[in-house]
N, C-alpha and C positions, 0 to 999 in steps of 0.2 A: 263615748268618745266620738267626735266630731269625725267625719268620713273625710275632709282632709289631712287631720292628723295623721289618720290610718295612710292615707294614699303618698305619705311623707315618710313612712318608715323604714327604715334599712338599717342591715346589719352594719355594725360600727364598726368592722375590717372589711369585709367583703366589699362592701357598698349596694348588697345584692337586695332586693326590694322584700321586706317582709309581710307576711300574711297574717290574722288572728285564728286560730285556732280555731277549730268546731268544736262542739261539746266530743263529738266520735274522738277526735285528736286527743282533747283532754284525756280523755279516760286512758285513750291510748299512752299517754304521757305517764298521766300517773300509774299505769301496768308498770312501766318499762321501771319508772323510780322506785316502787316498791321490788321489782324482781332483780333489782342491782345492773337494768341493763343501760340505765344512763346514770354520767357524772358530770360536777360541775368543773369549769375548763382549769381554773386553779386550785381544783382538788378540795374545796370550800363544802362548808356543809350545806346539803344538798335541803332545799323547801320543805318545811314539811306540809303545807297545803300548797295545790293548785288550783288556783279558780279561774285563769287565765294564760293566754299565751300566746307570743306571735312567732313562727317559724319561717325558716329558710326553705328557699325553692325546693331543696335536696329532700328536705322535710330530715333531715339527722340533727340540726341544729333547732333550739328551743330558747327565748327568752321569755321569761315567767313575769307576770303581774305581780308589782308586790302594793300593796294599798291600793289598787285598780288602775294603776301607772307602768310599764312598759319599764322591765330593770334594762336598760341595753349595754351593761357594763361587759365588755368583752371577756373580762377572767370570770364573771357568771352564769357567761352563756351555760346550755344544760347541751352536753353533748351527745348522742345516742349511738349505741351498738347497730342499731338498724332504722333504716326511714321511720316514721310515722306509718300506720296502717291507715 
C-alpha cells in the first residue's frame, strides 16, 4: 500500500487519522478476539482471520483488512474492551 494511501486514512465518523497496525498490535488484536474482549460495532460476525489492520489514536478502535484492502465500514469497526497493548 502506497504510503500516501496510508497518510489518507481516517476513521469514517471521527475523521481522526488512522494508523497500520504492528505485527505486536495484530497479535494483540487477535488475543482480545479470541478472549471475547472485542466486538464488531453492529454486533456482526466477528473475522475469523486477522492479517491486517489500521487503528484509532485511542488504540480501542480497529479496522481489519479484508483481501489486503482497509474495510472502513463504520458498523465493522472492531471495537475493544481496552486499548491495544
Amino acid at each position: 500500500m502506497s504510503d500516501l494511501f496510508a497518510e489518507i486514512l481516517v476513521d469514517p465518523e471521527t475523521h481522526e487519522r488512522l494508523t497500520r497496525a504492528t505485527e505486536a498490535e495484530i497479535d494483540a488484536l487477535r488475543a482480545a478476539l479470541e478472549a471475547g474482549r472485542a466486538r464488531r460495532r453492529d454486533g456482526g460476525d466477528l473475522p475469523a482471520a486477522v492479517e491486517g489492520a489500521w487503528i484509532t489514536p485511542d488504540r480501542k478502535h480497529a479496522f481489519v483488512d479484508v483481501e489486503g484492502f482497509p474495510s472502513l465500514l463504520a458498523e465493522e469497526r472492531l471495537v475493544l474492551d481496552a486499548p491495544l497493548a
